[in-house]
ZADO-1210 file (C-alpha; in nm, 4 decimals, padded with zeros to 6 digits):
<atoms>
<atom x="00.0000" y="00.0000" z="00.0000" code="UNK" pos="1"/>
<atom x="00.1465" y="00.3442" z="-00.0952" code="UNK" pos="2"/>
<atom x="00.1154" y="00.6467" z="00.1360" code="UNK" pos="3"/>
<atom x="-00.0202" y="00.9302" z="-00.0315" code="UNK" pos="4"/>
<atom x="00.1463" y="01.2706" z="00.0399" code="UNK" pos="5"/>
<atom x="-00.1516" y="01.5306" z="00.1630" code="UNK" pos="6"/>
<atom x="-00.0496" y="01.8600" z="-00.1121" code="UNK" pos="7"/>
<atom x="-00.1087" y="02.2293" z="00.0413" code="UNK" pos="8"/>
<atom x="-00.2115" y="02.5008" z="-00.1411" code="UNK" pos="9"/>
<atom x="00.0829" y="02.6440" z="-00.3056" code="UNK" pos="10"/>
<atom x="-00.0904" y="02.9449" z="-00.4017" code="UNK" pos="11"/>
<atom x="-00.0597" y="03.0814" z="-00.0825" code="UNK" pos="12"/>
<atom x="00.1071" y="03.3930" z="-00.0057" code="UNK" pos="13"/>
<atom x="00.1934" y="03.5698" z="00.2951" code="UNK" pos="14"/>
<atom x="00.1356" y="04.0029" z="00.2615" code="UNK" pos="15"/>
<atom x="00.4743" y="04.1924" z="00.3418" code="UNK" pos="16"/>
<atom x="00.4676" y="04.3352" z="00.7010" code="UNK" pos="17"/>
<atom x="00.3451" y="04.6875" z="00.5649" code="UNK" pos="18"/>
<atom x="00.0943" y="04.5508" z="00.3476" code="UNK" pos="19"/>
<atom x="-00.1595" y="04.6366" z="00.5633" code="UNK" pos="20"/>
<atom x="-00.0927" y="04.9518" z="00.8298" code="UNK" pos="21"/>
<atom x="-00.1734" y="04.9508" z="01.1761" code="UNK" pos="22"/>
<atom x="-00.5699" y="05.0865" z="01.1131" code="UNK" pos="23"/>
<atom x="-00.6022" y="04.8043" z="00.9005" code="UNK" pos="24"/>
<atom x="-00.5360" y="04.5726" z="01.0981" code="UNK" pos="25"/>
<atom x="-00.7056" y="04.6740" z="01.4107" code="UNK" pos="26"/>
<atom x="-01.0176" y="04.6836" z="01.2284" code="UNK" pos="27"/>
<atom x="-00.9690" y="04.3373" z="01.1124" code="UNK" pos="28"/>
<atom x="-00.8811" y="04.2045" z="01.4523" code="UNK" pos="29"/>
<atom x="-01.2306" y="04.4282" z="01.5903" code="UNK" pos="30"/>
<atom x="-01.4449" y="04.3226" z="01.2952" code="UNK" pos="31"/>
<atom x="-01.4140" y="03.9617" z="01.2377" code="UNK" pos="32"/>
<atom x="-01.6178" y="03.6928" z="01.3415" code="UNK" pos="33"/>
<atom x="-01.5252" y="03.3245" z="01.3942" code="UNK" pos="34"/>
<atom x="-01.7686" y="03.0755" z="01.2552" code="UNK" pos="35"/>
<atom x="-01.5540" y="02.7080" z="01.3344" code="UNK" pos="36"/>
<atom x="-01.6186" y="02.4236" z="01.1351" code="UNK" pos="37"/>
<atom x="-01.7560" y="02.1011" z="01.2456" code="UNK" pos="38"/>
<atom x="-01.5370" y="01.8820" z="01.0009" code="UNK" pos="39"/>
<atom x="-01.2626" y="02.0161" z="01.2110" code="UNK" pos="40"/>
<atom x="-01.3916" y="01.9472" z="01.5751" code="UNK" pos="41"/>
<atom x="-01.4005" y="01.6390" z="01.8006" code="UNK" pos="42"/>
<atom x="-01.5739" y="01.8612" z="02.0836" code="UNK" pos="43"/>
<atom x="-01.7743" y="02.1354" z="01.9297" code="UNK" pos="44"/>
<atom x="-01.7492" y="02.3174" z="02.3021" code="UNK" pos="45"/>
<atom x="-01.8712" y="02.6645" z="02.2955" code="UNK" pos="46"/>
<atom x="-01.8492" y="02.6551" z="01.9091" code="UNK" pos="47"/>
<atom x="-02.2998" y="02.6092" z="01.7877" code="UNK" pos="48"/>
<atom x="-02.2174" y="02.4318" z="01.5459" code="UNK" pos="49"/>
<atom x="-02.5046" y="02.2471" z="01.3495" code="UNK" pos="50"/>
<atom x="-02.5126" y="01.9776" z="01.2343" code="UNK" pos="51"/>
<atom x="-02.3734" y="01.7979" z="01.5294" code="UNK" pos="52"/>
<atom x="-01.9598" y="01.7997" z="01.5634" code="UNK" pos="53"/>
<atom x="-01.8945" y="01.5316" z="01.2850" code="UNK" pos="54"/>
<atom x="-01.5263" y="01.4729" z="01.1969" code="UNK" pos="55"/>
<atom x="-01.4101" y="01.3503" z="00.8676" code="UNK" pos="56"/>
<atom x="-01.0950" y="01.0948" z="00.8489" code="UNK" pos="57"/>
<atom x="-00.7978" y="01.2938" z="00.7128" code="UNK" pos="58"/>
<atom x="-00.8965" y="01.6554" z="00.8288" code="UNK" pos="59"/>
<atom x="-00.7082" y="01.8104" z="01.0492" code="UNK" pos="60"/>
<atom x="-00.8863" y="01.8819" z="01.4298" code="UNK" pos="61"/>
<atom x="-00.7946" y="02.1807" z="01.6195" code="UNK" pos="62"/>
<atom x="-00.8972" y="01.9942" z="01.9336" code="UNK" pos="63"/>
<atom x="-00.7412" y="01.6231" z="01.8663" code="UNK" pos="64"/>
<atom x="-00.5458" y="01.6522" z="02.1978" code="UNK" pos="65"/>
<atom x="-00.7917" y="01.9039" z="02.4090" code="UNK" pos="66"/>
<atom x="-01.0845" y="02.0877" z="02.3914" code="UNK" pos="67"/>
<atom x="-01.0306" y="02.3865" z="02.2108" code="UNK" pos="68"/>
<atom x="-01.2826" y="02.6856" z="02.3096" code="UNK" pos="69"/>
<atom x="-01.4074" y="02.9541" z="02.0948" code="UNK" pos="70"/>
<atom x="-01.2583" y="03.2451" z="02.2614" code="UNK" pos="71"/>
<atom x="-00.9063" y="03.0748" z="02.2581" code="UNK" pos="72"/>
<atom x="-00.9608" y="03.0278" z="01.8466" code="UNK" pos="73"/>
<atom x="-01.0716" y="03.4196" z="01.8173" code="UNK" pos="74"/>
<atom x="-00.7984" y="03.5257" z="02.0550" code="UNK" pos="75"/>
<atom x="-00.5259" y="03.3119" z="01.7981" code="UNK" pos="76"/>
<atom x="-00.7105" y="03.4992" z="01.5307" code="UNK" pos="77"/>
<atom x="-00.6832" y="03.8269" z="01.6091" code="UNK" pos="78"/>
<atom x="-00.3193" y="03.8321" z="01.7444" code="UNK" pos="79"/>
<atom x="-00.2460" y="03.7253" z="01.3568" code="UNK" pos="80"/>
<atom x="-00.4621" y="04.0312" z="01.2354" code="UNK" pos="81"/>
<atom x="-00.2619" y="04.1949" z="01.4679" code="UNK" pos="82"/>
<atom x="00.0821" y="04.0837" z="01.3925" code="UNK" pos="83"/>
<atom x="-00.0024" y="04.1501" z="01.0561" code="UNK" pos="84"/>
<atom x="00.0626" y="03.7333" z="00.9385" code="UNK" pos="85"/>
<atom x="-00.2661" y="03.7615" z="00.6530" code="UNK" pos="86"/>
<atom x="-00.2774" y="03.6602" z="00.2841" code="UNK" pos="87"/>
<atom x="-00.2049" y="03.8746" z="00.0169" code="UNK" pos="88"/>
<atom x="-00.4971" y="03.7468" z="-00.1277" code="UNK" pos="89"/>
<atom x="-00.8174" y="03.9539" z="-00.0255" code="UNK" pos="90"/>
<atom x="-01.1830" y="03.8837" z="-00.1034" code="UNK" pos="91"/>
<atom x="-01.4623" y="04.1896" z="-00.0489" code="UNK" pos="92"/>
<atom x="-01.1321" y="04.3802" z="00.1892" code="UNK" pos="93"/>
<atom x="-01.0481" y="04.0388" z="00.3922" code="UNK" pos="94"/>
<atom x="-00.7355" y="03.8255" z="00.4001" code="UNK" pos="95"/>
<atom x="-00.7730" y="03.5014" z="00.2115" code="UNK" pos="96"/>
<atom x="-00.6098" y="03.3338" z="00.5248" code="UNK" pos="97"/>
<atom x="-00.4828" y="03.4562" z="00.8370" code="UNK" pos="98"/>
<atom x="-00.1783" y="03.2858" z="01.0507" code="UNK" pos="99"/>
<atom x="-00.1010" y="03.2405" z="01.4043" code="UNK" pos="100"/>
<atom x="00.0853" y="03.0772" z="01.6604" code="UNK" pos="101"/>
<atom x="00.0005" y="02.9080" z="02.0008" code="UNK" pos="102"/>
<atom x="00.2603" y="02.7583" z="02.2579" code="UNK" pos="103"/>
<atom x="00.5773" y="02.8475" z="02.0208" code="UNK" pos="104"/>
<atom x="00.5024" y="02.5087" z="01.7866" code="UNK" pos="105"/>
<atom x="00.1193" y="02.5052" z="01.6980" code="UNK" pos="106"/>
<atom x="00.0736" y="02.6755" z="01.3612" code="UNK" pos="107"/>
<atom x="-00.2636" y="02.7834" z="01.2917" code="UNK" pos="108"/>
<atom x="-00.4041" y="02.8798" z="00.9809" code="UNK" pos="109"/>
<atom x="-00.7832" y="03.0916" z="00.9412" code="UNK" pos="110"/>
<atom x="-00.9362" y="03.0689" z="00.6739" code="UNK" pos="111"/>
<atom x="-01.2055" y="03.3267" z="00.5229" code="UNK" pos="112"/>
<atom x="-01.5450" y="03.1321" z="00.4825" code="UNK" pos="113"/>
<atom x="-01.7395" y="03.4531" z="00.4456" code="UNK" pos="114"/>
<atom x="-01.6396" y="03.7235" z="00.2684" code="UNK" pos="115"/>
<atom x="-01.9712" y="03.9483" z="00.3083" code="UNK" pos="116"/>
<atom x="-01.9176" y="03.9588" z="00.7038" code="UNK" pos="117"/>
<atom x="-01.5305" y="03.8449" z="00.7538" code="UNK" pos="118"/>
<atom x="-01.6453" y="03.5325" z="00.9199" code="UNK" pos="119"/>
<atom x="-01.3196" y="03.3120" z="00.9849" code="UNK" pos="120"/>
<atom x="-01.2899" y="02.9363" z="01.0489" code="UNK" pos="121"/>
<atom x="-00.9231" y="02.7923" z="01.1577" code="UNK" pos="122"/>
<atom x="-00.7573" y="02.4704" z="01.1836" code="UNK" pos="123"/>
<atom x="-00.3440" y="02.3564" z="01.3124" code="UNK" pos="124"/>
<atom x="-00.1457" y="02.3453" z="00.9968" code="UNK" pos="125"/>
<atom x="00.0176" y="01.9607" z="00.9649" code="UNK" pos="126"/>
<atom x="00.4228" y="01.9946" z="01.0505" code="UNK" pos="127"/>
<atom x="00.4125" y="01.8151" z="00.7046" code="UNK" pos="128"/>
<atom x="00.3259" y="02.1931" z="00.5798" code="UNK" pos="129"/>
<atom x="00.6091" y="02.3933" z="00.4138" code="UNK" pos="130"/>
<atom x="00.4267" y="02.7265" z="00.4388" code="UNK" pos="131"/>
<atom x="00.4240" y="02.6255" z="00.8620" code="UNK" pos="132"/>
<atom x="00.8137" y="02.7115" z="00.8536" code="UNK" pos="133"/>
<atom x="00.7247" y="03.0620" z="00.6581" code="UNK" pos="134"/>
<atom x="00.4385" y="03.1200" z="00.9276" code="UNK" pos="135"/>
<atom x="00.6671" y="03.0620" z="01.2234" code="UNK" pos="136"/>
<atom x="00.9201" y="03.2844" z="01.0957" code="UNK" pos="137"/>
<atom x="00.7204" y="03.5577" z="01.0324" code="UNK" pos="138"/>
<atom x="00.5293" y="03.5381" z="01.3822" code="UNK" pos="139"/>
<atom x="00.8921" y="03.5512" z="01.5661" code="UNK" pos="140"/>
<atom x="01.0023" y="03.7873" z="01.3343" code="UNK" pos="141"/>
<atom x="00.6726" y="04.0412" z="01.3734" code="UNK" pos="142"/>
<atom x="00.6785" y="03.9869" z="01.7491" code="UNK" pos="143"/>
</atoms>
């Protein structure tokens, strides 16, 4: 049986630090909201979801090891708007993605799922990840 190597986006591209100025971000970080996604929870905690908390085999859960509230995910989130670690890609004036760090290892990544109201889903990014290694630079480097 051959193991099949899980492929990443390679589109993705982190903005330069002064992409986005200080305003920018702030209102990011104050404006977004965090929607979670249920093929990415064991515990759906604090989270609403509906339908019920159903993972799928092969996606990645941000709460594999521990429950994993909502305020810690927004909290994650916006210290990445803050930092400044978002996609150059924007859709409707929000980052594609947005990147952050927890306990000096855990690379998350948020994605946009809607672009109308900046609603933001996130998920740990596999150490398998090359664009991990870009995110953890950035997030020491932008400290």
């Amino acid at each position: 049986m051959t193991t099949r190597k899980k492929k990443f986006n390679p589109k993705r591209r982190m903005a330069d630090s002064d992409a986005f100025d200080a305003d920018a971000r702030k209102r990011f970080a104050d404006g977004f909201g965090y929607g979670g996604n249920p093929e990415h929870k064991r515990y759906p905690n604090d989270y609403g979801l509906t339908p019920p908390s159903s993972p799928r085999p092969g996606k990645t859960l941000c709460d594999a090891i521990e429950p994993f509230p909502k305020k810690r995910a927004e909290e994650l989130l916006r210290d990445g708007f803050l930092r400044g670690l978002l996609s150059k890609q924007c859709r409707n004036g929000w980052p594609q993605n947005v990147w952050a760090v927890f306990s000096d290892d855990l690379v998350f990544e948020g994605q946009l799922e809607n672009k109308e109201t900046g609603i933001y889903h996130g998920y740990p990014m596999p150490t398998t990840d090359d664009f991990r290694d870009v995110v953890l630079k950035e997030w020491r480097r932008r400290e």
